[in-house]
N, C-alpha and C positions, 0 to 999 in steps of 0.2 A: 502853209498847211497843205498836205497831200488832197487831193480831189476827190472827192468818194464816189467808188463805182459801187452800184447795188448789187455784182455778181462779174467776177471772171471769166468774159465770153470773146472769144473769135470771130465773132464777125455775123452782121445781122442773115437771120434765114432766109432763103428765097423760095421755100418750101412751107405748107402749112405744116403745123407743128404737132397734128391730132397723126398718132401712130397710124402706120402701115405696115398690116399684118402678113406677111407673106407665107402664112400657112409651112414654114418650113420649122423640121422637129429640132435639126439644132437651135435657132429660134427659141423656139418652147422652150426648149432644155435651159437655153438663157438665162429666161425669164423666170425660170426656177433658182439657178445659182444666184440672180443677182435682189432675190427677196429680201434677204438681210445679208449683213455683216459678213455672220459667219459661216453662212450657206458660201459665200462669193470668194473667203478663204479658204474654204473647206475643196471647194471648187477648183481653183489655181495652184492651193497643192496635187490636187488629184489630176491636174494638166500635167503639172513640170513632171512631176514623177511619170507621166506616162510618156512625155517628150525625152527627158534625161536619162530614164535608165534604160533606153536599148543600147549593147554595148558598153556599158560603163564596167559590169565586170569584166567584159571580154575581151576586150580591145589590151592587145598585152602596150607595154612600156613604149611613147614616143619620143622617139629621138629627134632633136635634142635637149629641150628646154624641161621637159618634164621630163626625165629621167635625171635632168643634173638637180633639180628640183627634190626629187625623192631620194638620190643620193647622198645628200648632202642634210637630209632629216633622218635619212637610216644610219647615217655616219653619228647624229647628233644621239640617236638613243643608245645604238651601240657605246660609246663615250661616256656616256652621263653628261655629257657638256652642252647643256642651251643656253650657252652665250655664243659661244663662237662658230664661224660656221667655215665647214671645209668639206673641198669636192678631192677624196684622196688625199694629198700633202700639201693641196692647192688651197688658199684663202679662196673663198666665194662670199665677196663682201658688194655684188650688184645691187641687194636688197637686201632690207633690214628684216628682223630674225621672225615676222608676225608670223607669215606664212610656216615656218617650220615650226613655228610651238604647235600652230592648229593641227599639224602633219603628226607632228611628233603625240600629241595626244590622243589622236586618232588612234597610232599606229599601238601605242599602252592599251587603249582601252580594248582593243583586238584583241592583244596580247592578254591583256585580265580577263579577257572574255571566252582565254582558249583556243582563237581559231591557229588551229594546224599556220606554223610559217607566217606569221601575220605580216612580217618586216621585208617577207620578197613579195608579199602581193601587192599588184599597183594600184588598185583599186581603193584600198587601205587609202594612200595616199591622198585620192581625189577627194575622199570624203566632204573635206574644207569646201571645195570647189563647188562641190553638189549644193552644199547648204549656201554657199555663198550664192549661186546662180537662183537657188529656190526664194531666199532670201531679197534678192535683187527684184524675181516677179513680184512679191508681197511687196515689197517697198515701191515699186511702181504702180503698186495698185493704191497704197496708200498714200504716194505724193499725187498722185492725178487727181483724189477727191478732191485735193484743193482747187480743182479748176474744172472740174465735169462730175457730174451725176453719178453715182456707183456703176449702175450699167456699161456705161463711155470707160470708166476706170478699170474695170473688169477685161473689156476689151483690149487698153491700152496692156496693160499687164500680162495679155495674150499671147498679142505681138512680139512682146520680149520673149516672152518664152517661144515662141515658136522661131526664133529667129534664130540663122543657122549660125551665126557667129556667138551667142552666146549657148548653141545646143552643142557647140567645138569647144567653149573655154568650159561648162558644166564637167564635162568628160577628161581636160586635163588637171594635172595636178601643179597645178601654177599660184601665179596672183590673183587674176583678171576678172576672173567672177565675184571673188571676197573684197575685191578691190570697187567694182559694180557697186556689187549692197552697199560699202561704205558710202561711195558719192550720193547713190542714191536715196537714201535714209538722211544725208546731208542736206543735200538742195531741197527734199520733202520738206523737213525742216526749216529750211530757209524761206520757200515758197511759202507757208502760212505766216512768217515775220512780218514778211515781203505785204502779204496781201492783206494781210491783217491791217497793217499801216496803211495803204491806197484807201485802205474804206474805213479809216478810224474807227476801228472796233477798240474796245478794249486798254485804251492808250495806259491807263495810270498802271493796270495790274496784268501785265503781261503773262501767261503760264510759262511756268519753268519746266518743263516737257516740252518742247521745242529748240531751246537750247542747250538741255542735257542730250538731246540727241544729235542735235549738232555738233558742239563739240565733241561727244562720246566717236561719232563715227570717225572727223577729221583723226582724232589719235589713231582710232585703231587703222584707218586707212595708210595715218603714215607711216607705223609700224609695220603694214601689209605692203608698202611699197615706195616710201619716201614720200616727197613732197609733193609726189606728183597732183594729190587728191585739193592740196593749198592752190593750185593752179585752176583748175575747176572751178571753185569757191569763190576765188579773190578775182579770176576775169568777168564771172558774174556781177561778182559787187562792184566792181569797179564802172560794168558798161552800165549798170542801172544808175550807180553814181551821176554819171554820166548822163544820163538822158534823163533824169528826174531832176536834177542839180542838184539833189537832197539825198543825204545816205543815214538819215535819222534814224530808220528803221532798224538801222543794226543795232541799235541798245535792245532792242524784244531778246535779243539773243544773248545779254548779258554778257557782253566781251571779257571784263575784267575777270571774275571767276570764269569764265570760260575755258580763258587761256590757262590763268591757272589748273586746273582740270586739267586740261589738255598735255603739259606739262608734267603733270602728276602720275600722267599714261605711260607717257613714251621716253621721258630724262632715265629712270632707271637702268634700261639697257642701253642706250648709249653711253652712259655712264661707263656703264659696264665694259662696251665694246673698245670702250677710249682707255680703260686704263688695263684689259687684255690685246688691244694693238695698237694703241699710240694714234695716231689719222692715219692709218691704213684703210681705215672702212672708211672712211668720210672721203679721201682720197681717189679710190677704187671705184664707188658710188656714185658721187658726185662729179669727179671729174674724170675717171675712165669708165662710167656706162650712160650718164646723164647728159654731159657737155659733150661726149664725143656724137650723142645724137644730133648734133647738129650737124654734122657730116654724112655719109654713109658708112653710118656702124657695118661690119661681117658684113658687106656686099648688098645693104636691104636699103641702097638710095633710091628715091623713085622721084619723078619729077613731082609737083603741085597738080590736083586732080585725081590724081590716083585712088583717093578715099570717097569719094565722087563715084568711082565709076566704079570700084567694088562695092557700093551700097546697094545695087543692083542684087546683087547675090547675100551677101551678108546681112543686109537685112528682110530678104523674101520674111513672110512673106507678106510681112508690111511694108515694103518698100514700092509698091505699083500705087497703093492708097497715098500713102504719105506724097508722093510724086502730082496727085489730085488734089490735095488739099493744101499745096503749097501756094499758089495762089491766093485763097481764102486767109491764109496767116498772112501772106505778106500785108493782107489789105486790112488785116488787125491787128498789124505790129505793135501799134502808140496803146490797145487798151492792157491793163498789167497783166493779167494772163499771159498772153503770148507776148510781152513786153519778158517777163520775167524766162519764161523758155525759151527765148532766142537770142537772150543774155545769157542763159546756162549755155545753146548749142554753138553760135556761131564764131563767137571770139576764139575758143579752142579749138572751133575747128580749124577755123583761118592757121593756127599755131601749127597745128597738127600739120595741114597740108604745106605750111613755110619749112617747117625742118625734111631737111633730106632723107633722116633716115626713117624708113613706112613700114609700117605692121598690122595688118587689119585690126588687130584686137586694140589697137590703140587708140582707137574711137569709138568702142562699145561705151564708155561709160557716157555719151553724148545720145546714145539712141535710147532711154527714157525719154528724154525733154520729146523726139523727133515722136514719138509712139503716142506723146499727150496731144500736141498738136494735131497728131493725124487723126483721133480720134474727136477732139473737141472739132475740126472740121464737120467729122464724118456726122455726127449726133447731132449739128446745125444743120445738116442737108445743105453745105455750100461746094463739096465735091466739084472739081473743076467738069464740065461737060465738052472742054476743045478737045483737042489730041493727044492730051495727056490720057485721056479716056483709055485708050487703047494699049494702057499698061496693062491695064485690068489683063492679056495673054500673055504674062507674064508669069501669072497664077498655073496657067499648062507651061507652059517653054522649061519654067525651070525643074519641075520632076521629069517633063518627057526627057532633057538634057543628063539628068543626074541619074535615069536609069539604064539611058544608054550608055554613060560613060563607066558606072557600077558593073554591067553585064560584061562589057567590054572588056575590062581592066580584070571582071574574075577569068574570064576565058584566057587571055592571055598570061596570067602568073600563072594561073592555077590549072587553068586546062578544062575547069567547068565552067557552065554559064550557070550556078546560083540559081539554079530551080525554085530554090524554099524562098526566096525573095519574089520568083514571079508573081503572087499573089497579091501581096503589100504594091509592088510595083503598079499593078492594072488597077488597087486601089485610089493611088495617090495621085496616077492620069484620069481617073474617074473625076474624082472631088476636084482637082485640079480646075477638067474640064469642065466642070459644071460651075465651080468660079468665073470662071472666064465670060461663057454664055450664061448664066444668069445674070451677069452684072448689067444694074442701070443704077443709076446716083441717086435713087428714091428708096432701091432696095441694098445698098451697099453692105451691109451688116451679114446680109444672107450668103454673098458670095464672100466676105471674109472670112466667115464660119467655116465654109466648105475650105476654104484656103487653108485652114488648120488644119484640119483633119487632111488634106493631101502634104501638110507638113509633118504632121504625125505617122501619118505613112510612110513617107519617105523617111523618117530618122529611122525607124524600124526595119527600113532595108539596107539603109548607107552603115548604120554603125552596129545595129542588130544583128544584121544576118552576112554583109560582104565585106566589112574591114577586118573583121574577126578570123575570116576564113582565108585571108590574103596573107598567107604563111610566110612565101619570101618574103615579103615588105621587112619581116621582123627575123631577121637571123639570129639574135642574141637568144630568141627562145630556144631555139633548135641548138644551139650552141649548150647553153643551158642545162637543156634537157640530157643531151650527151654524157657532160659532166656529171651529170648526177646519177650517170648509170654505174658509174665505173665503181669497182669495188673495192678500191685502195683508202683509206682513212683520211680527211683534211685535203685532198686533193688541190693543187695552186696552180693556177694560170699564166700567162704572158702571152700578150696579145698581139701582132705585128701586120700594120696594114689596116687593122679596124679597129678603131679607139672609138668608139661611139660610145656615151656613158650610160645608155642602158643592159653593155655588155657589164661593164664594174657592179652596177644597180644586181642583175641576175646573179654572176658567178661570183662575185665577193669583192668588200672593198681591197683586199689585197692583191686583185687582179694587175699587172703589171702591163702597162701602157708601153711598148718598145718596138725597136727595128728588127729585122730578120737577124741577124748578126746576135742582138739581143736579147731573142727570144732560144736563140742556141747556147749562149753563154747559162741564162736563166734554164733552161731543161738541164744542165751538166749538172745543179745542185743539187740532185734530189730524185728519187725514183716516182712518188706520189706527183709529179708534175709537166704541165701538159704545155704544148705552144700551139697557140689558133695563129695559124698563118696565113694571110691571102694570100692568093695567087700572084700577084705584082710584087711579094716578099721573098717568095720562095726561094729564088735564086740567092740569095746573101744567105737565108737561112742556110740551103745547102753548102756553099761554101764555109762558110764559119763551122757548120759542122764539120765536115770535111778536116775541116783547120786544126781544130780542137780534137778531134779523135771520137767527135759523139756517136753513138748507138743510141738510135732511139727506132721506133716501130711509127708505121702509118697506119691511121684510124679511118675516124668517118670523114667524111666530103661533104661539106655545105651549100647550097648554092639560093642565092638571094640576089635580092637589091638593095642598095642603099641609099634610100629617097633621101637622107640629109645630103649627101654627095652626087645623088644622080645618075649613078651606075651600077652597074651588074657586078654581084661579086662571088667568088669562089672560096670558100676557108677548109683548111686542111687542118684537122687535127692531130697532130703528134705527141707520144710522149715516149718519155725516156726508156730505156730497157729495163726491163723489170717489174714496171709498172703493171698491177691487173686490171 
């Protein structure tokens, strides 16, 4: 029989336990949200929406995951086809079809709704992503009450939200945030089985809300991204297995109908997928995007560590706390609480950091477990007091860093230094600063407060007001926009030199991917048709014209960067004679 703990805790106080008031209004403000329930929800929505949507309309299409991503769900409504999924005449079978139904509904419901072009806006596409990342804060608010006080839960669920790696995935139109919410509404789940059995509550009549929401998530997780979300779940069980010698607890979760459920989710379209391509998808999936990560996928090997030491950044700007209160966990591994959260974080991460190929985003869904622990330290007042202390100027380093480099980066594309960001800037070293110096481990709460709000700041200047305005980064808009001045009917492209697929995304899937040679054959067919040639094409182009006897007129001149490739680039627009 499991041991019964009277309560979930991290490690005994070395602080009295009667509050200390530090007279500060975010404080107050607190102590207001976290009165009940739904003030604390009400709360946290009204965070992420002020964290997530600077930038989210503006920020045009990123190259390249989130542009193959919305290409391949505009390919899906255009068609009528959500089963199969394709980028141009290309199968795109890396992941399974969840994320494109959620795209794809989005993009309808724009569409019934009216908005002018619903199907070229990228924003459309994120929607999934918004809700999944809003989704992710609420669910880490409510897997934390299992193990801290609502206030502590409140907090932890801050944390996520204000962390810049998941304020990067809210904004794209990806997996990673809807894939978040799943794990984390899973291990919530789990977490009260889990804890429920340690203190024999309840043993004969287990609620069945706990296991419908655990299997409910594991489906839809794997439909949002394969198995990866079974990895999470099954290292958890396995390491508690393991160090309890007892895994009895998993009947709370009712396996047998579980599975079943769970199966009842996601067999359909694969079903589906298997008898529209045979094991191509399973193939593709499985063993050219899953198993080849164990290599260095596309160039992204990186040694062991490397998740480590971007945690630093990706998860400001709870990452200086968590850094303090790691000690306090360590020394409360054995009670189930932080028994159960460091069965969810560290076996994956261990994984994580063995496979060669590295992705920041591929250990967001381990930074709940990191945000409860930081927090159930914090709300003991067991905060390390040695030299981890002096993370706490981390809380300034990393807006003074990210404003210099924002200022920098506009002056150099753009020629301006981003004036209308100065204010938010001198905001988010203020708060910054005042995290830093007010920090002492009695009042830590005060200076994490401040540390939001200098992260709320800074999202307001980074994705608000300076990615928006960094024109070159994005050539396919200007590209684009060109196109759609000209005044010849159905106008068609051919591309030569920059294949990026948020260009296909912008000026149509029929846009044609080709060399300079075949950007010249391609103009010969037609007068409504145009060739974007770079600069590094141009020569073929001209010869093959040359060749062939074309006539065609030079247009506008592009000139950009292309961050997926790392260089400066020039595009020339041409088209055939005739054309207006």
């Amino acid at each position: 029989m499991a041991e019964t703990y009277p309560s979930p805790r991290f490690g005994a106080p070395r602080e009295p336990k009667s509050p200390v008031n530090p007279g500060s209004r975010l404080v107050t403000m607190l102590d207001i949200a976290t009165a009940s329930h739904a003030r604390a929800v009400a709360f946290l929505l009204l965070c992420a929406l002020l964290l997530f949507l600077p930038g989210f309309f503006t920020i045009p299409p990123i190259d390249r995951d989130e542009a193959r991503f919305a290409q391949a769900t505009k390919q899906m409504v255009e068609s009528g086809d959500y089963v199969d999924i394709r980028f141009q005449e290309d199968v795109r079978y890396k992941k399974p079809v969840g994320i494109y139904w959620l795209q794809s509904a989005a993009v309808e419901a724009a569409s019934a709704l009216r908005l002018p072009k619903a199907e070229l806006r990228i924003w459309v596409y994120r929607i999934p992503s918004l809700i999944g990342a809003i989704g992710a804060v609420l669910m880490t608010y409510w897997a934390a009450l299992a193990f801290v006080t609502r206030r502590a839960a409140v907090l932890a669920a801050l944390l996520m939200c204000a962390s810049v790696l998941l304020g990067v995935e809210a904004r794209l139109a990806k997996t990673d945030a809807m894939l978040l919410f799943c794990v984390t509404a899973a291990m919530g789940a789990m977490a009260r089985a889990y804890l429920s059995w340690q203190r024999a509550e309840d043993e004969t009549h287990p609620p069945w809300s706990w296991p419908a929401i655990f299997w409910s998530a594991l489906a839809v997780g794997i439909l949002i991204k394969g198995p990866l979300i079974l990895m999470f779940a099954g290292l958890t069980i396995v390491a508690l297995a393991i160090l309890d010698r007892d895994a009895s607890w998993l009947w709370k979760l009712r396996p047998l109908w579980g599975l079943m459920w769970t199966l009842v989710l996601v067999l359909p379209w694969f079903i589906a997928i298997f008898w529209r391509a045979g094991d191509a998808f399973f193939a593709d999936s499985v063993g050219g995007d899953m198993l080849s990560k164990l290599g260095a996928q596309e160039s992204h090997g990186a040694p062991p560590g490397l998740y480590l030491a971007l945690f630093w950044i990706t998860f400001w700007p709870g990452a200086p706390l968590a850094a303090m209160a790691a000690p306090a966990v360590w020394r409360a591994r054995r009670e189930p609480g932080a028994q159960f959260l460091l069965a969810w974080l560290i076996p994956s991460w261990i994984v994580f950091e063995a496979v060669l190929t590295k992705l920041p985003h591929y250990v967001l869904p381990l930074y709940p477990a990191i945000a409860i622990l930081t927090v159930g330290a914090l709300e003991r007042r067991v905060l390390s007091r040695s030299w981890l202390a002096r993370g706490s100027a981390w809380w300034f380093a990393i807006p003074a860093a990210a404003s210099i480099i924002a200022v920098v980066g506009a002056v150099m594309l753009t020629r301006q230094p981003a004036f209308v960001a100065w204010p938010f800037i001198a905001a988010s070293l203020i708060f910054g600063l005042f995290a830093w110096w007010l920090f002492d481990t009695n009042r830590a709460e005060r200076s994490v407060l401040n540390a939001l709000v200098a992260a709320l700041m800074l999202a307001v200047t980074v994705y608000g007001i300076v990615l928006p305005s960094l024109t070159p980064l994005f050539p396919s808009i200007e590209i684009a926009r060109a196109l759609r001045s000209v005044t010849c009917v159905g106008p068609k492209a051919a591309s030569a030199g920059y294949h990026e697929p948020s260009l296909v995304f912008l000026v149509g899937t029929q846009t044609l991917l080709t060399d300079g040679s075949g950007a010249a054959d391609f103009l010969r067919q037609g007068s409504c048709r145009f060739a974007l040639i770079e600069q590094r094409s141009e020569r073929s182009f001209v010869q093959r014209a040359e060749a062939i006897g074309l006539r065609y007129k030079v247009g506008a001149r592009i000139d950009g960067y292309n961050f997926s490739q790392g260089r400066a680039i020039s595009i020339s627009i041409f088209r055939s004679e005739g054309t207006e």
